[in-house]
N, C-alpha and C positions, 0 to 999 in steps of 0.2 A: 808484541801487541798488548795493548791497559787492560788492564781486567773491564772497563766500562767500554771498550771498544771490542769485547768476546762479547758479555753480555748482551750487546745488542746485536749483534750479530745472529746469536741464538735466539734471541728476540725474533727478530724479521726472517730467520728460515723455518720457526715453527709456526708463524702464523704462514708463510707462502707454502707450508707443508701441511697445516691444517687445511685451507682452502680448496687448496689442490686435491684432497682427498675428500673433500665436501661435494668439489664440482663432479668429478669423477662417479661419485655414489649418485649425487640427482641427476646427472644426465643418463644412467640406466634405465632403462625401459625395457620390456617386453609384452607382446600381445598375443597367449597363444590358442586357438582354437581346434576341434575336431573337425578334422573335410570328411572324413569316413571311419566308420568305425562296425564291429560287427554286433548286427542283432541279439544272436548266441552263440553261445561256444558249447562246447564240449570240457568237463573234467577232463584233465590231462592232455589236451591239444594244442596246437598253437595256431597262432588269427595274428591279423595282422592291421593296423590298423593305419591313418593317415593323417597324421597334425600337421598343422599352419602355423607359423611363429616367423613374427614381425618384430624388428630391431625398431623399437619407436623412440631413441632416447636420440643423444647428438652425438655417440662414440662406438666404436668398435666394441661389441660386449662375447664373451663367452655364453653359453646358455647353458646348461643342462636339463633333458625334459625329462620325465618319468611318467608312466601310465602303472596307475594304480585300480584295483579291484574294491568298490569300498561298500559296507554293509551298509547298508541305510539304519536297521536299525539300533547296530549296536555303536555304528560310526567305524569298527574294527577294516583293518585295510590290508592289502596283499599286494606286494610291489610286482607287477608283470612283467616291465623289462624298460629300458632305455636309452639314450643317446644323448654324446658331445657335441655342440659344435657351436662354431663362431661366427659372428653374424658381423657384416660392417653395417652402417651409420644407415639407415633406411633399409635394409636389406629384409628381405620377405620370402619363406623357402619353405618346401613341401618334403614331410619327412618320413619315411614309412617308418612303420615301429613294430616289432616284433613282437608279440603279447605270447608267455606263454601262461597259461590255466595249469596251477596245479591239480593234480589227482585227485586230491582228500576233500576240494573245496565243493561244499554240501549243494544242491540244486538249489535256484530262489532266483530273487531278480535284485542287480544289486546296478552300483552306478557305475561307470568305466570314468575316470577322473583322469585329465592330462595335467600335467603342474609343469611350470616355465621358470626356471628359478637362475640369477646373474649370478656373476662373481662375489656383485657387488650385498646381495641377501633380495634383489628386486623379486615378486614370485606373480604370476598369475596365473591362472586354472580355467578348466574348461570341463564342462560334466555332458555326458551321456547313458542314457539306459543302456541297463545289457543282464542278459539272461544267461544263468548257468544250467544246463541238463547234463545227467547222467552220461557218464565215458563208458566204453565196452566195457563189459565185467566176465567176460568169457576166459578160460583159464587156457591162454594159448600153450604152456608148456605143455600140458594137457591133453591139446586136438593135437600138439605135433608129434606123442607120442602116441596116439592113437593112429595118427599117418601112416609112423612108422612102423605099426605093426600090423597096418593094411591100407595098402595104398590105394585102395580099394573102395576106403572107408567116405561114398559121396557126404553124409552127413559133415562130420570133420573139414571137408574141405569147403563144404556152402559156409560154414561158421567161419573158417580163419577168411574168407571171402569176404564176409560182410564186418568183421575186424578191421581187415586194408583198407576197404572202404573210408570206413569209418574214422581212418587215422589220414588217408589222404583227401579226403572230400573234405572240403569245407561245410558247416553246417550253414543252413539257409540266410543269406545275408551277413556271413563271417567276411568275405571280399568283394564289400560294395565300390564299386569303381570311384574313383575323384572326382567330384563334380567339376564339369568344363564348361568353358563360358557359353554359355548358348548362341547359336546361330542368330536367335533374334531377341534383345533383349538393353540392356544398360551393363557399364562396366566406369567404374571411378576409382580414377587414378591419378599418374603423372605421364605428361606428354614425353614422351622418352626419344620423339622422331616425327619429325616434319619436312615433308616434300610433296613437291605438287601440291593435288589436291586434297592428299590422303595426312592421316595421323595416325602414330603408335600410341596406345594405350596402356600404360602397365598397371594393375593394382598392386595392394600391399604385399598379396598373399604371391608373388612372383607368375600371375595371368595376365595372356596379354592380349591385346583386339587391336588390329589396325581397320581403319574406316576410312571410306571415302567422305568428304564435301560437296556439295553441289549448292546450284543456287535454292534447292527446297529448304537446306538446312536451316533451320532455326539456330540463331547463334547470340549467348545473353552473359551477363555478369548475377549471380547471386540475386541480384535484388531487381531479376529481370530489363534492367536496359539494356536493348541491342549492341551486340560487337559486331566488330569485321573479322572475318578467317583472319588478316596479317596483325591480326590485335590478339592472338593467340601464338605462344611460344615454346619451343622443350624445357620441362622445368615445371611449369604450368602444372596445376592441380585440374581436374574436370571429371567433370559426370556426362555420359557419352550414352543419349537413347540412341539404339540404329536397326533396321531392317531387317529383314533376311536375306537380302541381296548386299549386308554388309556398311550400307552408306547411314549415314547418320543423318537420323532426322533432326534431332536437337542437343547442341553442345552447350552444357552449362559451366563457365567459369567460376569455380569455386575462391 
C-alpha cells in the first residue's frame, strides 16, 4: 500500500469516526422529573422517592440518576442514593429511589434535587422541597439495659416503642403514592393500538389510557380542522380529553 493511499485512508476513517462520535453525543437526550417525593424525613431514616425519565434522543442511552439533598443556602449537597439503567430510543420508565438521610444532617428545609446524566455527559435535573426534623435521640443501648435489669421497667419499654415507631413509620408524606391517570381527565401521547372503536394511549412517562370513540367525539388536526377516526393511526402523537365513563370527547392530532 503507497504511503498516499495509508494517508487517505486515515483521512476518511477519522472524519467517519469523528462524526460517528458527534451523532452519537447529539442524539442523547434525557428528560427527568419527580412523580413523588417525601415532604420530610427524619435524620437518619430512609424515604423513598419516585422519578420519571424519558429517553428523548434517537439511540439507546444508558442513564444514571442521583437524588441529592441540597442546602439552599450554602448550595452544599449530600448524595442520598441511586440507580443504573438503560433506556431504548423513546423509552419512558418509573423508578423508585431509595433516599437514605444521614444522622448528623442538621433540621431546616432544603431541596431534594434528581439529576439524569448519559454516557454521553447529557445531564438534566429536577427540584423539590423537602424538610429535614430531628431522628430519635433516645439512648436505646441504655433502655435495653434498663429492660434487662427489670423487665418490668413500663417506662423503657413505651421509649424503645415509640423508637420502632419511629424507624418503621414513615414521617407524614415520606410515601406519597405515584400519580395515576385520572379517571376523568386528558392524557398525551402516542397511539400504541387501534381497534374498533377504541385507542391506546401511551405518555412519555410509560402511562397509559385506552378510550373509546363515538360519534360525540370531536376529532381535529392542531390547527383545528376536522379529522376522521380512519385518519388516525399507531404511531400518531395526540392529546386525548375523555370522560369518566372512559370515552373521549375530544382527540387532538398533534
Amino acid at each position: 500500500m503507497s504511503a498516499i493511499t495509508l494517508r487517505a485512508l486515515l483521512i476518511v476513517s477519522g472524519l467517519f469516526l469523528g462524526t460517528a462520535l458527534d451523532e452519537a453525543h447529539a442524539h442523547q437526550c434525557i428528560d427527568v422529573d419527580i412523580l413523588s417525593s417525601p415532604a420530610r424525613v427524619r435524620a437518619g431514616s430512609n424515604a423513598r422517592m419516585v422519578a420519571g425519565v424519558v429517553n428523548c434522543g434517537s439511540c439507546e442511552t444508558p442513564v444514571h440518576l442521583d437524588a441529592w439533598l441540597v442546602d439552599p443556602d450554602n448550595m452544599s449537597r449530600i448524595h442520598l442514593g441511586g440507580e443504573r439503567l438503560r433506556l431504548r430510543e423513546g423509552e419512558g420508565r418509573r423508578v423508585r429511589l431509595r433516599l437514605a438521610i444521614p444522622n448528623g444532617v442538621p433540621s431546616g428545609r432544603y431541596m431534594l434535587v434528581l439529576t439524569g446524566e448519559t454516557s454521553g455527559g447529557y445531564m438534566d435535573l429536577a427540584r423539590a422541597p423537602i424538610a429535614v426534623v430531628p431522628g430519635p435521640t433516645l439512648d436505646i443501648p441504655r433502655l435495653l439495659a434498663r429492660l434487662d435489669a427489670n423487665p418490668d421497667d413500663a417506662e423503657a419499654m413505651d421509649a424503645l416503642f415509640v423508637v420502632a415507631e419511629s424507624m418503621l413509620e414513615p414521617a407524614s408524606g415520606e410515601l406519597e403514592a405515584a400519580e395515576p391517570v385520572p379517571a376523568q381527565g386528558s392524557i398525551t401521547g402516542e397511539i400504541v393500538h387501534k381497534r374498533g372503536n377504541k385507542i391506546r394511549v401511551v405518555n412519555r412517562l410509560g402511562r397509559t389510557k385506552t378510550v373509546k370513540v363515538d360519534r360525540a367525539t370531536v376529532i381535529r388536526d392542531e390547527n383545528g380542522n376536522p379529522l376522521r377516526f380512519n385518519q388516525l393511526h399507531e404511531g400518531d402523537r395526540v392529546e386525548v380529553d375523555y370522560d369518566s365513563s372512559g370515552t373521549a370527547t375530544l382527540i387532538t392530532k398533534l
